[in-house]
N, C-alpha and C positions, 0 to 999 in steps of 0.2 A: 767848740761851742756851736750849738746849731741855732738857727734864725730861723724862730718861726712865724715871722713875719708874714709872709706868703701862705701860709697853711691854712688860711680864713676859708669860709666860704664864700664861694665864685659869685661876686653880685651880678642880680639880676637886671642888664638893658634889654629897653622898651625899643622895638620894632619903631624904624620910621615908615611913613609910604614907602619912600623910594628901596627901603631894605624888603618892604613887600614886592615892589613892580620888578627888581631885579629877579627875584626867586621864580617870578613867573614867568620871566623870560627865560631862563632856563630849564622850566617846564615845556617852554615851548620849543625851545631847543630841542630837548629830550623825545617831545613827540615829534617832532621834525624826521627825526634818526628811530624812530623804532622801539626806542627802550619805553616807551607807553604806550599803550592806547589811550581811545577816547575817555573810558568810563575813569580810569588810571590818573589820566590830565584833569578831570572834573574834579575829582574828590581831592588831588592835592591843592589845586588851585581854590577850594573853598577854605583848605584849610589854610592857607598863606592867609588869606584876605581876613582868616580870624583868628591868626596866633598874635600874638599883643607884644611877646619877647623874641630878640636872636633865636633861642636855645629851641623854642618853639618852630621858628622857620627853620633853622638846620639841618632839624629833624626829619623836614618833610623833603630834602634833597639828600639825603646824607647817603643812598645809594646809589647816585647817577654820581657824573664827573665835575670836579671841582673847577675843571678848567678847559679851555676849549679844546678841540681836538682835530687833526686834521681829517676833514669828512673823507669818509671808504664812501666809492663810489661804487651802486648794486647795481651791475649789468643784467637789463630785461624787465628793468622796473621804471623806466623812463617812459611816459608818454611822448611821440614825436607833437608838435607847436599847433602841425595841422593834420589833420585828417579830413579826406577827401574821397567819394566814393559814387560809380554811376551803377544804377541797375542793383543794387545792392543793400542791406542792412548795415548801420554800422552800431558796434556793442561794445560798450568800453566799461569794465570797472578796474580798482586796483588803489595805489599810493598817489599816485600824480594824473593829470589830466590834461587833454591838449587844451589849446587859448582857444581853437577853431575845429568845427564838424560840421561836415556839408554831405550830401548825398539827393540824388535824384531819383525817383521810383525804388526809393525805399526807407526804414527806418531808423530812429536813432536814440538809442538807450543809452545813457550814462548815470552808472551807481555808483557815487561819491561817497561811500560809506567808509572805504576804507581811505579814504583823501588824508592826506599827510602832511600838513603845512604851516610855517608859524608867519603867515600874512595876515592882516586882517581883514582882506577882502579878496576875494578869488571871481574873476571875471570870465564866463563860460560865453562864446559864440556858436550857438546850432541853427542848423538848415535846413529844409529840405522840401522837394516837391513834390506831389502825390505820395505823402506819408507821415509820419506820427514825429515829434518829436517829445522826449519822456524824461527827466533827470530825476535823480533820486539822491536824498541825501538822509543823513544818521538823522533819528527822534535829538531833538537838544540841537540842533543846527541851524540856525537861523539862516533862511533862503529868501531870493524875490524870481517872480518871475516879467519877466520883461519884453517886450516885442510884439508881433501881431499873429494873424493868422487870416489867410483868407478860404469860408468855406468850408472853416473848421470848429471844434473848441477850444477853449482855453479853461484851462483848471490848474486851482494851487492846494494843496492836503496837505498840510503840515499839521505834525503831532501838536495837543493842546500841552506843552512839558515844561517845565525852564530850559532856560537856555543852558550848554553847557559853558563853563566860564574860557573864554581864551579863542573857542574855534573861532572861524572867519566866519564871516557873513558871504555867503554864496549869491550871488549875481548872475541868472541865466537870462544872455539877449538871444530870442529864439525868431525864428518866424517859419513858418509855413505854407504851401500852397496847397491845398485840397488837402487839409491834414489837421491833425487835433496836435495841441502842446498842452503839456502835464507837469506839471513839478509836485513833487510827494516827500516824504518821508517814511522810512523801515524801520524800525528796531533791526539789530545785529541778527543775522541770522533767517528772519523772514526770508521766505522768496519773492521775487519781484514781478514771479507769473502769478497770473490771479487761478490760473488751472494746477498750474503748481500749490501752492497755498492750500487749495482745495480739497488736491489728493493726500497731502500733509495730514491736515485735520482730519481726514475719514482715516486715515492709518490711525490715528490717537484714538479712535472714539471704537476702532475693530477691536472685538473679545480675545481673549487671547487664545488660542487654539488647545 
């Protein structure tokens, strides 16, 4: 005799918050380690915040890891704490960021585009004297820029976009002597040289041979 007791159809539970805020922590997990990007962690995390059912959020994890893992550690993707530098440029993009950049008679670039973190605030220290200091972060990143300048500008560009759901809020304490500080935003892929940029666009717009 068979019991088909069980053979119903699977009722439908309704999402709580906390069944939402956990999913997104494991989206942020996920981009922590690589198996997302940016645009990737956006559009899931809108969708957690608007599924109403389980079956709904499952869906939107159901190809990452159901369980924690023990982190692989990627030798040469590690920013050292501080960087320090005299007579010199310093230029940093990639996954991770040092806490501290300093340098003397020169400048100092950091593209945080590809920045990889499930913090919710990420706190940046730059320096420098007779030179620029410059941070760049993804469109959808909400940045401040902080500190002073003597002698110099101060300017902030950030895309007019939403936010992306989840990134951190990026915090640069900057200052300057005889030098301008810049905080901006990219789209993926942009150059971060304006002469680059430049030569970009005249390649688009040349006939084609």
């Amino acid at each position: 005799m068979t019991d088909d007791a069980g053979s119903g159809p699977v009722p439908v539970v309704r999402a709580s918050d906390a069944d939402r805020h956990a999913v997104v922590s494991r989206l942020q997990t996920a981009l922590g380690e690589g198996r997302l990007d940016l645009d990737e962690f956006g559009q899931r995390a809108s969708a957690t915040y608007d599924a109403t059912t389980l079956a709904e959020l499952e869906a939107v994890v159901a190809d990452l890891p159901s369980d924690a893992r023990p982190p692989v550690e990627i030798v040469g993707s590690r920013a050292p704490e501080i960087v320090s530098t005299v007579f010199g440029d310093v230029r940093l993009a990639g996954g991770s960021v040092p806490r501290r950049v300093s340098t003397v008679f020169g400048d100092v670039r950091i593209d945080l585009r590809g920045l990889r973190s499930d913090a919710d605030r990420v706190d940046l220290y730059a320096s420098t004297v007779f030179g620029d200091v410059e941070v760049i972060v993804a469109e959808g990143v909400d940045a401040e820029l902080q500190g002073r300048t003597v002698l110099g500008d101060r300017r902030t560009e950030l895309a007019a976009v939403p936010r992306l759901p989840g990134t951190p809020l990026v915090v640069v304490h900057a200052k300057a002597v005889f030098g301008d500080l810049r905080l901006r935003s990219l789209a993926p892929g942009d150059s971060p040289s304006r002469w680059r940029a430049l030569m970009d666009r005249l390649a688009e717009r040349r006939p084609p041979l």
